[in-house]
C-alpha positions, 0 to 999 in steps of 0.5 A: 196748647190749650183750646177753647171750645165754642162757648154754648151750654151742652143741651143734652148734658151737664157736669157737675161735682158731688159727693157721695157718702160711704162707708169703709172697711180698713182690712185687717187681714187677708184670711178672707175665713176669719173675715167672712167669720167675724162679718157673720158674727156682726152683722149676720143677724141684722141682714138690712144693717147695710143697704147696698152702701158704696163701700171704699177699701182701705188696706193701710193696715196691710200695706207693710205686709207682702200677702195680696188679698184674693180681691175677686173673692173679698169683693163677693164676700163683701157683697154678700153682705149688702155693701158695694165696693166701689174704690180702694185706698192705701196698701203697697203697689202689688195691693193697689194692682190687684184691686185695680185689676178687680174693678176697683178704683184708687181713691187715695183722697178718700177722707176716712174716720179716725178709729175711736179708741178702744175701751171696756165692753165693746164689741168690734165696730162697724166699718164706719159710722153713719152720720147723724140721721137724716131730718124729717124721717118718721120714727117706725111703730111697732104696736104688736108684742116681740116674741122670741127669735123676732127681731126688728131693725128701724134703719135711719130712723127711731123705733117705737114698741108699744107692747112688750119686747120679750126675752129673745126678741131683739130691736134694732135702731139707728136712732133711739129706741122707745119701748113703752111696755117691758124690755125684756130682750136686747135693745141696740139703738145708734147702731151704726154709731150715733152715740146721741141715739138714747134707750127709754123704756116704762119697765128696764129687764133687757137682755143686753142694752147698746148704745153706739157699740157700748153694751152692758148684758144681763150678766152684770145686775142692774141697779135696783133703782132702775130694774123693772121700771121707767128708765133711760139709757144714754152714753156719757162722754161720746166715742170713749164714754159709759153706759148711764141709766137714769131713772124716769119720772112718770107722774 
């Protein structure tokens, strides 16, 4: 039977529905080694890619198989990298069990993105990829020389260099990234998956360009109409696109 309560306002409190933005990790594997591998090989150099994000696990890769991860230690793995895991989504009931007893909570509703579809000269993704940058935050300046073995990450928002990025040195940006002297080291912009974010620079000599986890290296030769000078870098075709360089008009 049902009761209803007297009808006066809670003066100390209130409840109300939200929503949280996160990130999700589909795990692939229960070899926490080849994890904490490949993890250190993404994201090791880029120690601010994640700012304590809530993280949802999500085992449906895992479920058909009967291995159960070692939860206590996947979860300090995870940390160690920034993200909080805070639910789990998917796998068997021996799985869903182990990441209960961990402190995690089932989140069977959790709505996650669909993977994009594989291609060419792309690295592993990101877990998830960030929405679009939030309004009205500034891009960063950088108004000294990047020398080799620095690296610069501009999260949520543009980069601005105004002076050269050396061979070695490394910019970082969840949106575009603008270099208004010679780009002579690697430029990643979307990193987190903004595939409008876009790269523009007075003089294109990078070491690797990267836009969304599509990236092209100095391995393969740029065009001539655009190597060493004014150039913008985009992705055509979104999540399944290409890299395409156009040159820049200047007077």
């Amino acid at each position: 039977m049902s009761v209803a309560l007297a009808g006066r306002a809670p003066a100390t409190f209130e409840i109300k529905s939200a929503t949280l933005p996160l990130v999700a990790l589909l795990l692939k594997t229960a070899d926490l080694a080849a994890l904490a591998e490949e993890l250190q090989a993404r994201f090791g150099d880029i120690p601010d890619f994640f700012d304590h994000d809530p993280l949802v696990l999500d085992l449906a890769p895992l479920q058909a198989e009967a291995v159960v991860p070692d939860f206590p230690a996947l979860l300090e793995l995870l940390r160690s990298f920034r993200v909080l895991p805070i639910a789990v989504r998917g796998g068997s009931e021996a799985q869903q069990a182990a990441a209960r007893a961990a402190g995690l909570v089932p989140a069977a509703d959790a709505v996650i993105a669909a993977p994009r579809a594989p291609r060419a000269a792309t690295p592993a993704a990101a877990p998830a990829p960030a929405p679009a940058l939030p309004p009205g935050l500034g891009a960063l300046v950088i108004d000294r020389p990047l020398r080799s073995g620095q690296q610069v990450y501009a999260r949520g928002r543009d980069l601005v260099v105004m002076s050269m990025v050396n061979a070695g040195a490394e910019v970082i940006a969840d949106g575009s990234i603008h270099v208004y002297a010679p780009l002579r080291g690697k430029a990643i912009a979307g990193a987190r998956g903004n595939d409008e974010a876009r790269i523009l620079t007075l003089c294109l000599e990078p070491e690797l360009v990267s836009i969304a986890g599509v990236y092209r290296t100095s391995d393969i030769a740029l065009p001539a109409e655009v190597l060493g000078k004014p150039t913008q870098v985009r992705l055509v075709g979104g999540a399944g696109g290409k890299l395409v360089m156009d040159p820049l008009q200047t007077r």
